[in-house]
C-alpha positions as CSV (number, residue, x, y, z in Angstrom):
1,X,0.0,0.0,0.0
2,X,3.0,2.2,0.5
3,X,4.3,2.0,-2.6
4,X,0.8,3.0,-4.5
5,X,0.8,6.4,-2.2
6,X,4.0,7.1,-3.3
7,X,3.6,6.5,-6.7
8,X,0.2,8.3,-6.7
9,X,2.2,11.4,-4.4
10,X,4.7,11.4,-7.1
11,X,2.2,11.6,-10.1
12,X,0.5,14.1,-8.0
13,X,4.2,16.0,-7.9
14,X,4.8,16.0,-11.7
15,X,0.7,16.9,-12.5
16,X,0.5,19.8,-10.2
17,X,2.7,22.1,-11.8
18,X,1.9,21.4,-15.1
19,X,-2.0,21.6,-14.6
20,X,-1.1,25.0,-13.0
21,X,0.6,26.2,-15.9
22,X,-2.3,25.0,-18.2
23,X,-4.7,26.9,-16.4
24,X,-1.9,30.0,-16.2
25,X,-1.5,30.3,-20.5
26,X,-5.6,29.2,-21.1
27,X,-6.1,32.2,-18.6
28,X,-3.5,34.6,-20.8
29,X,-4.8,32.9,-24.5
30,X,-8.3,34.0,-23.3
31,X,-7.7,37.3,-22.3
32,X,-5.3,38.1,-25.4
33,X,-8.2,36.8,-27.7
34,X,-10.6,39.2,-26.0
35,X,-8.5,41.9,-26.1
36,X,-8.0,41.3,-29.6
37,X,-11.8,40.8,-30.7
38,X,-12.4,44.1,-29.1
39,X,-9.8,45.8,-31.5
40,X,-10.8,44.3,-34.3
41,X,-14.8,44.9,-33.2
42,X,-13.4,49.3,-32.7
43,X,-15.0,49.1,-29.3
44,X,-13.1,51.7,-27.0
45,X,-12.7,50.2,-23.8
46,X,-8.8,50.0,-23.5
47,X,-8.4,46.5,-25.0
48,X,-6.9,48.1,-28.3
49,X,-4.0,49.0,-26.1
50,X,-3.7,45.7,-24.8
51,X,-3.9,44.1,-28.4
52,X,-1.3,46.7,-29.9
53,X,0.9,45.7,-26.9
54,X,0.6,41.8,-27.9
55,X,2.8,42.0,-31.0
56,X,0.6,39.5,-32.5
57,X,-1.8,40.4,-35.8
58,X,-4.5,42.8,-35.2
59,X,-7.3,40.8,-37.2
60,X,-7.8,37.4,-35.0
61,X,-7.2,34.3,-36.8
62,X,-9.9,32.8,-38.2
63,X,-9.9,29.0,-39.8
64,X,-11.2,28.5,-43.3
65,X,-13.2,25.3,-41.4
66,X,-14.2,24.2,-38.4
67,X,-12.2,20.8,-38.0
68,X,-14.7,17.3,-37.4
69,X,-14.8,15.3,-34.9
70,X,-12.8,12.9,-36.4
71,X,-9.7,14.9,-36.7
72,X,-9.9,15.9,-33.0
73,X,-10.0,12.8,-31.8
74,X,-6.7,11.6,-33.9
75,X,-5.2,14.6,-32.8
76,X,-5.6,13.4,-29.0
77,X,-5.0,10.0,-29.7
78,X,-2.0,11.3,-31.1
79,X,-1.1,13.1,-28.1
80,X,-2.0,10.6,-25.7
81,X,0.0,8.0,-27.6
82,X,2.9,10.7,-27.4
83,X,2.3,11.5,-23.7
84,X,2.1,7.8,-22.5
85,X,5.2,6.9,-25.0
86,X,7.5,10.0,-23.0
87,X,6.2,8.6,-19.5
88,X,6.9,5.1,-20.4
89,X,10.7,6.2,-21.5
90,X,11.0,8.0,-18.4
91,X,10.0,5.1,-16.5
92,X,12.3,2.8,-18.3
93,X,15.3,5.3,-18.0
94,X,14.6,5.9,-14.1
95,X,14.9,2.1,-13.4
96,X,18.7,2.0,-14.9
């Protein structure tokens, strides 16, 4: 039983930050996208500032397409695949 707390405290260790810094740049992307809309849109309420401050393009991007479902879902099985495949390497290389 010791052994699964541990493993599930380390786990914890190595989610924790990065979950923190997923919320941390979704906050930011957000925030840079409203700013952004508001520019293009003319409002006036001090997001044109913000937007002219972010270097990035003054028209948002927008997609030709909406992508389907299927797509998504290859590109997180994709991802996964690439997620689990680091974590198993790092396993392997911590037991040498």
């Amino acid at each position: 039983m010791g052994a699964i707390l541990q493993a599930l405290g380390v786990g914890a260790a190595v989610l924790l930050p990065v979950m923190v810094i997923v919320i941390i740049a979704g906050y930011v992307a957000v925030n840079r996208g409203e700013a952004l809309a508001h520019a293009a849109a003319g409002h006036d309420g001090g997001h044109a500032e913000v937007a002219a401050s972010a270097g990035g393009p003054q028209i948002p991007f927008v997609p030709d397409r909406d992508p389907n479902v299927l797509e998504i879902l290859g590109l997180a099985v994709v991802l996964f695949t690439l997620v689990m495949g680091g974590l198993l390497g790092f396993s392997i290389l911590s037991q040498m």
